[in-house]
C-alpha positions as CSV (number, residue, x, y, z in Angstrom):
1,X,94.4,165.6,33.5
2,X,96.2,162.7,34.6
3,X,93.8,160.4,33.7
4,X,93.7,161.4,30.1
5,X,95.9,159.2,27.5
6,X,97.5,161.2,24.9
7,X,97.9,159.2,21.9
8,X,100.8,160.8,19.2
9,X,102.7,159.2,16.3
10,X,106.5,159.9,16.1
11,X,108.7,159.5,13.4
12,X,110.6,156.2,13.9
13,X,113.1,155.5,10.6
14,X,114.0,158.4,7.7
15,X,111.8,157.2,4.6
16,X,112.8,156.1,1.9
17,X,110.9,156.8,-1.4
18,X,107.3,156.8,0.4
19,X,106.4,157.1,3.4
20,X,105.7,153.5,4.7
21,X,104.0,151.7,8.4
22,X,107.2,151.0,10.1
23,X,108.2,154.9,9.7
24,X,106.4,155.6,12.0
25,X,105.8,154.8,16.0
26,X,102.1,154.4,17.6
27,X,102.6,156.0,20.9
28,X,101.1,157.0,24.1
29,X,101.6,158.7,27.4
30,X,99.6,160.5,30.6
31,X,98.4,164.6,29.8
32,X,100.1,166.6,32.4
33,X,99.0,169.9,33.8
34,X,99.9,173.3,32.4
35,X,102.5,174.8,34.2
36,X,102.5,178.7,34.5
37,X,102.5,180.3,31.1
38,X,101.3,177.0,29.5
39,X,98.2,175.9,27.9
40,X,96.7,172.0,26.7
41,X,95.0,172.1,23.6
42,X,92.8,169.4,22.5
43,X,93.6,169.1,19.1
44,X,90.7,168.3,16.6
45,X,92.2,168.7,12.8
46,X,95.5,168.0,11.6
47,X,96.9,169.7,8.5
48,X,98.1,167.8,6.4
49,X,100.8,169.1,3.5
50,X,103.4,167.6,0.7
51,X,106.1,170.0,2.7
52,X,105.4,166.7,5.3
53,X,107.6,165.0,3.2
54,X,110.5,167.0,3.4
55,X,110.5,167.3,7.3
56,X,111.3,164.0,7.1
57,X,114.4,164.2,5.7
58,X,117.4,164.9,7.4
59,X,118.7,167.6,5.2
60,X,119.3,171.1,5.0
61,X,115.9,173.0,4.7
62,X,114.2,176.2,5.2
63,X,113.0,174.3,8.7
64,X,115.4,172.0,10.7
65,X,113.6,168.6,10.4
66,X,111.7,166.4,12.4
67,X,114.0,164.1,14.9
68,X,113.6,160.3,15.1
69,X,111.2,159.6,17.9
70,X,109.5,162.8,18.1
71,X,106.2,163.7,17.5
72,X,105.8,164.6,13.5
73,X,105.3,168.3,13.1
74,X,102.0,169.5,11.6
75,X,99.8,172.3,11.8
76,X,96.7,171.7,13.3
77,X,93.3,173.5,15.2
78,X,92.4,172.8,19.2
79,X,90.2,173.9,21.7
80,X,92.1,175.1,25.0
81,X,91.1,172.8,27.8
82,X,93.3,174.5,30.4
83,X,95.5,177.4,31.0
84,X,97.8,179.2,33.1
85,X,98.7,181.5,30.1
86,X,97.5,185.6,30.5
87,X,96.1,185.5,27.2
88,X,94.8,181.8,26.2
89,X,91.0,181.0,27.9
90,X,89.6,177.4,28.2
91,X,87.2,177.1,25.2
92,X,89.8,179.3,23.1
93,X,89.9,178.2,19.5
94,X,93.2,177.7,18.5
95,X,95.7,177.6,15.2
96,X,99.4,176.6,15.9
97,X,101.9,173.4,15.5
98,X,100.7,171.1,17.3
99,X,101.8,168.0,15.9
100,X,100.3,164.7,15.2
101,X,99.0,163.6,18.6
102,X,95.7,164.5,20.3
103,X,96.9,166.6,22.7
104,X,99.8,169.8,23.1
105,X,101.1,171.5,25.5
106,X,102.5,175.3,24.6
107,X,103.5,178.0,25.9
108,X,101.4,179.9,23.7
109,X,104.1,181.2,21.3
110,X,103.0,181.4,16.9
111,X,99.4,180.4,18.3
112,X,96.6,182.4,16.4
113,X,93.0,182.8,17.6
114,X,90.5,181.3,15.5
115,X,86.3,181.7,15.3
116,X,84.0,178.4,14.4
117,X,81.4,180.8,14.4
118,X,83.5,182.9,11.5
119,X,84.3,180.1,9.5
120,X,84.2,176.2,9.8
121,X,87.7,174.9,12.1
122,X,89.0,172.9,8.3
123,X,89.2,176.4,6.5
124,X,91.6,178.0,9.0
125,X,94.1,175.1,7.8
126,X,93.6,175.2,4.2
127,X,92.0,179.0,2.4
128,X,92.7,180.7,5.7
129,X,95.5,179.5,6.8
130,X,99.0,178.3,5.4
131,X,97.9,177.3,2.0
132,X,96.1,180.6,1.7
133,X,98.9,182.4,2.7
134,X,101.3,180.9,0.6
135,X,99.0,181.1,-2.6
136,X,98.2,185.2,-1.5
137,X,101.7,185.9,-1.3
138,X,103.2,183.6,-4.0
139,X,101.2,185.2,-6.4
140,X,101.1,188.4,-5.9
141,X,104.3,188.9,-4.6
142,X,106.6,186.5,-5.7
143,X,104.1,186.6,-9.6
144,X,104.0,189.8,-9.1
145,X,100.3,189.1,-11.1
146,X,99.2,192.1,-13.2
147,X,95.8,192.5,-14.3
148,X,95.1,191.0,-17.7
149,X,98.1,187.9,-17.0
150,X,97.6,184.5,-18.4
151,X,98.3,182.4,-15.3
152,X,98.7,178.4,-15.2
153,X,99.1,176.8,-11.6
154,X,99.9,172.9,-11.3
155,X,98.7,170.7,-8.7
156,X,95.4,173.3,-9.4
157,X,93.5,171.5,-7.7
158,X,95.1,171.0,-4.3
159,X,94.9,173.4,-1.3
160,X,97.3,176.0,-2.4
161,X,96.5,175.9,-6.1
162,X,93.0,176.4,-5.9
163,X,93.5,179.3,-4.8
164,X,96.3,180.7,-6.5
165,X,93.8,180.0,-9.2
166,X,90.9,182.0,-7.8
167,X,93.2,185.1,-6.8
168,X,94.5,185.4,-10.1
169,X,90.5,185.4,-11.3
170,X,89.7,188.2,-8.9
171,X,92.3,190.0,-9.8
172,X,91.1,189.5,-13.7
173,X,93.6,187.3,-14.9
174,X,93.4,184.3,-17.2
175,X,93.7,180.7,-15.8
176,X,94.8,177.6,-16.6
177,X,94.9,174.8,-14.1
178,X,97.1,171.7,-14.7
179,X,95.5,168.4,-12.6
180,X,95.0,165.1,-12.3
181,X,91.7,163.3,-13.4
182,X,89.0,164.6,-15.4
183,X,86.4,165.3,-12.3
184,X,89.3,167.1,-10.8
185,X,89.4,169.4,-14.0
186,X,85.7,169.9,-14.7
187,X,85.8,171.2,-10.9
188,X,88.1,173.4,-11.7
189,X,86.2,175.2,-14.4
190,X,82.7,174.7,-13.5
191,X,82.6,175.5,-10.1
192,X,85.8,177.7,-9.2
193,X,85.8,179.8,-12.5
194,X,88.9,178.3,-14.2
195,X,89.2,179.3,-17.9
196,X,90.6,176.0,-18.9
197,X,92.0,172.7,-17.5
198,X,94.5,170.2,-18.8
199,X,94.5,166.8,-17.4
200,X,98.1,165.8,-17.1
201,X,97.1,161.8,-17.3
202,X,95.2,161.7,-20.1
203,X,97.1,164.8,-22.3
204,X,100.2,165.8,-23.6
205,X,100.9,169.0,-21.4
206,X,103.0,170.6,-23.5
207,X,100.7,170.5,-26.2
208,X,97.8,171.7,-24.2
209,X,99.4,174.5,-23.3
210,X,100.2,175.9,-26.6
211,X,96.6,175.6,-27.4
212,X,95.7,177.5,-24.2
213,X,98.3,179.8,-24.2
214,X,98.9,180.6,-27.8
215,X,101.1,184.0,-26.7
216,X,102.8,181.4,-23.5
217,X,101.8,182.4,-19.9
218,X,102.8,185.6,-18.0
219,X,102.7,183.6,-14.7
220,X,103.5,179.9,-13.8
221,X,102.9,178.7,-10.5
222,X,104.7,175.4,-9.9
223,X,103.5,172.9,-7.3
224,X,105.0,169.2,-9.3
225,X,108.0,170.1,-10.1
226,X,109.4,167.1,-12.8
227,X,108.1,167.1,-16.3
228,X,105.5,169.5,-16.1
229,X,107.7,172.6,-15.3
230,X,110.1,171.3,-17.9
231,X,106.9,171.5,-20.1
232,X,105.8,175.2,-18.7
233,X,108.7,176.0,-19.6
234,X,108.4,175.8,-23.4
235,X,105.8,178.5,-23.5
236,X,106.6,181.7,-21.7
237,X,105.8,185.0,-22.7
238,X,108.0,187.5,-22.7
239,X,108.9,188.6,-18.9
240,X,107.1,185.4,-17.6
241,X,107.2,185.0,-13.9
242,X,107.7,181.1,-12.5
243,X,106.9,180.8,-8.8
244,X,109.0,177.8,-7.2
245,X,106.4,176.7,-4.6
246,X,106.6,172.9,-4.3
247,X,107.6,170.0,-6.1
248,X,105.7,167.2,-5.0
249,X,106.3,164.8,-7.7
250,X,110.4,165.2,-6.5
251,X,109.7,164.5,-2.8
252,X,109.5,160.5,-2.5
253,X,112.2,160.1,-5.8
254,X,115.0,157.4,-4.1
255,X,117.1,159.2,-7.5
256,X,118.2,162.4,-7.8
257,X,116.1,165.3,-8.2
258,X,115.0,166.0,-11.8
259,X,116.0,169.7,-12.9
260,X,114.5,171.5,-16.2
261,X,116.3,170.9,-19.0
262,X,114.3,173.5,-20.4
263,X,115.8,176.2,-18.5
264,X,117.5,177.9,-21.4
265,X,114.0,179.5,-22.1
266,X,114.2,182.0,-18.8
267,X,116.7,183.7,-21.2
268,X,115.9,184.0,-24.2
269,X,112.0,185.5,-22.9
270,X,113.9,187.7,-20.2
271,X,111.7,185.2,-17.5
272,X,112.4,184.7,-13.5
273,X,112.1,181.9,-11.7
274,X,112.2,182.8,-7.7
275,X,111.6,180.1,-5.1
276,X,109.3,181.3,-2.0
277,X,108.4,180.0,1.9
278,X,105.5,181.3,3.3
279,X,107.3,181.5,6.7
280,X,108.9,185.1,5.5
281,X,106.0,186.6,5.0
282,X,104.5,186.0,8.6
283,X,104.6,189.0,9.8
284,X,101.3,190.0,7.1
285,X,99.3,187.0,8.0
286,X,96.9,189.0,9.5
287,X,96.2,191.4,6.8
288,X,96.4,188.6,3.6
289,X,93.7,186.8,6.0
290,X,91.9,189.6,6.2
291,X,91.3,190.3,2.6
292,X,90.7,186.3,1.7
293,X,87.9,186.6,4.6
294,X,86.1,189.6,2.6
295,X,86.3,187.7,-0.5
296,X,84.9,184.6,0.8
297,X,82.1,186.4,2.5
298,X,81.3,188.0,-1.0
299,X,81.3,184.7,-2.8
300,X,84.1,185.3,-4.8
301,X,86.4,182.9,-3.1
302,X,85.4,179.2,-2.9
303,X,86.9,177.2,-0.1
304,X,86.8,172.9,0.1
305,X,88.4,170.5,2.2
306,X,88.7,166.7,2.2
307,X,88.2,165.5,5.8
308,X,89.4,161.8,6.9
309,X,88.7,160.9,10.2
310,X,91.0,159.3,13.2
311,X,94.6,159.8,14.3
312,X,95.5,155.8,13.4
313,X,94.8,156.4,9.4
314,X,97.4,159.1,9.7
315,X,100.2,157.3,7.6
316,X,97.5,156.6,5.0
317,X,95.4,159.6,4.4
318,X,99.2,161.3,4.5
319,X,99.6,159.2,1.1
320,X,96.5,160.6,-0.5
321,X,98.9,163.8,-1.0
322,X,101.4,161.6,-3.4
323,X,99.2,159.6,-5.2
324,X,96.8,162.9,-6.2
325,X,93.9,161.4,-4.1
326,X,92.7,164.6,-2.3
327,X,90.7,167.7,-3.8
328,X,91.4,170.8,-2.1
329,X,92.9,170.7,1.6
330,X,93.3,167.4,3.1
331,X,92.6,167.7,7.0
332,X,93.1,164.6,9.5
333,X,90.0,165.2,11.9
334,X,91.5,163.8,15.4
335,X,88.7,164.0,17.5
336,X,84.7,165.4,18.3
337,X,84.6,169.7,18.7
């Protein structure tokens, strides 16, 4: 093991705005051994997610954030390569934080097993794993979706929205995705079963949405943040529920955040608007995973990842996220299975 060089990127400076080269710090150092209770983990995809972003800042969050000069937090899949942990094998496929570098030690705590011969490595980052999880229980908990719901999701076409999207279509809802780009749209509808699509760059939102939801939406899953809440906010129903998932078009603003001015609309339709972190919901995991399995097995959930390869173009596939580059889950492969 000594003779293997783990290469790892560390935070080295606090962004400001976006994320640029000299945030970051190229590093490297010798694997050591497990010790007893410890496993290595070759890792071999990286997730990579807006909430990124906010790690980065040194602010109060829902996770303490990342320190200057370590290794920036991700999730990520590995192979076990050695162990001297009871319940971890060599050749074990693996899910857990492993962070972007190529190889992790751990001492095997908030690591999940995981089957390539279940489901390709990429889908346990994206459908089954966090993104999943936080579209399965954001929308049916948090939404608290009922069948019948008109439903509109932004950023519908990245990993969490696709399938907030497709839940609410199995669960016989109607849906409306907000997104960027006109192939991202026609994806939507033509190939994951979206009733409609508005293209944020080339419409006027709010007007779209009248025209798609002529008696407002019973559900609004938020992913931007900025104008287009503001605009889903214009046209609730009556007892509308607004999940508060992400705000990506917030996170790299060097001015203050942008709040709805709208807001005054949650009153007078008797709405909700409830923030939610995935992270409280851990404990059913297993059993959302479970169900989203079945679907996809059936056909009825449709799963797609955007794969760049190599650890180096980290801090520029990372940017793909802000700049509305990536369809469906964007994973970092590191290195060969």
């Amino acid at each position: 093991m000594t003779d293997i060089i783990n290469h790892q990127i560390r935070l080295a400076a606090r962004p400001v705005g976006l994320p640029k080269p000299s945030d970051w710090n190229f590093t490297e150092e010798k694997v050591v051994e497990p010790a007893e209770g410890q496993l290595l983990v070759k890792v071999l995809y990286l997730s990579l997610d807006p909430a990124m972003r906010g790690w980065m800042n040194d602010a109060k969050s829902y996770i303490p954030p990342v320190g200057l000069g370590e290794v920036m937090r991700a999730g990520a899949i590995g192979k076990v390569i050695a162990s001297k942990h009871p319940k971890f094998a060599v050749g074990d496929e693996v899910s857990g934080a492993f962070g972007v570098q190529e190889y992790a030690l751990s001492d095997g705590k908030g690591l999940i097993k995981v089957s390539s011969k279940l489901a390709p490595l990429p889908v346990y980052l994206g459908t089954l794993g966090m993104p999943g999880m936080t579209a399965y229980f954001g929308i049916l908990d948090v939404g608290e979706l009922k069948e019948g719901d008109t439903v509109v999701v932004s950023g519908a076409a990245g990993a969490v929205g696709t399938v907030v999207g497709q839940i609410a279509k199995i669960k016989g809802c109607r849906v409306i995705g907000i997104a960027g780009g006109a192939d991202k749209c026609e994806w939507l509808v033509k190939e994951l079963g979206f009733d409609a699509a508005i293209d944020y760059k080339s419409e006027d939102v709010k007007k779209a949405l009248r025209e798609h939801c002529p008696k407002g939406m019973d559900v609004y899953f938020d992913n931007v943040g900025g104008d287009i809440l503001d605009a889903a906010l214009t046209q609730l129903a009556r007892g509308a529920r607004i999940v508060i998932c992400g705000a990506i078009s917030q996170y790299n603003n060097t001015t203050p955040v942008k709040g709805p001015s709208n807001y005054l609309s949650l009153l007078v339709n008797r709405a909700s608007m409830k923030g939610m972190v995935v992270f409280d919901y851990a404990d059913r995991y297993a059993d959302a995973a479970k169900e989203m399995a079945g679907w996809m097995m059936a056909g009825k959930l449709k799963s797609r990842e955007d794969i760049v390869e190599g650890l180096n173009t980290f801090p520029d596939t990372l940017l793909k996220l802000f700049k509305g580059e990536n369809t469906g889950k964007l994973v970092l492969k590191v290195s060969k299975d």
